[in-house]
C-alpha positions in Angstrom: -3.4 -5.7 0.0 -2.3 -5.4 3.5 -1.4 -9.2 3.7 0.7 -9.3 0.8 4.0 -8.6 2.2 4.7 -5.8 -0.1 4.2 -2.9 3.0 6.7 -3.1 5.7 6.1 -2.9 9.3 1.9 -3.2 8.9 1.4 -5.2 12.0 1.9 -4.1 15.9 3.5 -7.2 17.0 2.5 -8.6 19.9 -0.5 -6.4 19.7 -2.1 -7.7 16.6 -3.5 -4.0 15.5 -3.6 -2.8 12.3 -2.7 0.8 11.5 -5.0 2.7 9.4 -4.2 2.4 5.7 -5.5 5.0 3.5 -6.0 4.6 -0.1 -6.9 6.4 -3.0 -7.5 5.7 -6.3 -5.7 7.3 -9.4 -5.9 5.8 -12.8 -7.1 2.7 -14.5 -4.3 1.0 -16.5 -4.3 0.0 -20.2 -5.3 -3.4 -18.4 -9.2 -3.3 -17.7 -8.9 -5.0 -14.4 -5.6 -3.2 -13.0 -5.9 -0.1 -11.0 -3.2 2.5 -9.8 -3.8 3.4 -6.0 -1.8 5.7 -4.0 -1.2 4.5 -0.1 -0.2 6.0 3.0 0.3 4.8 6.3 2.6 5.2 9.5 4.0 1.9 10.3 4.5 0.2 14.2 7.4 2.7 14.9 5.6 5.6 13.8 7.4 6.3 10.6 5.3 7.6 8.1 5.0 5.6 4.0 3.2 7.0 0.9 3.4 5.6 -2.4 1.8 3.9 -5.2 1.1 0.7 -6.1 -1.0 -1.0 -9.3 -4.0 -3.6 -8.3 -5.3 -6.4 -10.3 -9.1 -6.5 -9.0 -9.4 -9.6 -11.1 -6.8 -11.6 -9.5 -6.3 -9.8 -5.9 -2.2 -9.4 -7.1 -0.4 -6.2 -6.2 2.6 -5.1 -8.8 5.3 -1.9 -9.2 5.2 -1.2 -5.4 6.9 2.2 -5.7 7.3 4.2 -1.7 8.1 7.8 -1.9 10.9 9.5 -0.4 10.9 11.0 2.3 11.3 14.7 2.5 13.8 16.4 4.4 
């Protein structure tokens, strides 16, 4: 997941580190193998991301990338 692209500013340049990634699970999808899994994570600058995403277990691909707003 965290090496598909799909999450912005994962990686600490220069440092290599990963920030910790929490994930949860929601739903199964009409789909056996697809899962809905809500994220959250605070990128290299600090800003915090929280969304949801769907997961194909049997092919590894991520789909519907949806990040949540941030609140004011």
């Amino acid at each position: 997941v965290t090496g598909s692209g799909a999450f912005p500013g994962l990686i600490q340049e220069g440092e290599g580190l990963w920030p910790t990634i929490e994930y949860r699970f929601l739903q199964w999808s009409d789909q056996a193998s697809v899962m809905l899994l809500h994220y959250a994570y605070a990128d290299r600058q600090g800003e915090e991301h929280e969304g949801y995403f769907w997961y194909d277990c049997g092919s590894g691909e991520i789909s519907g990338v949806m990040e949540l707003p941030e609140e004011p």
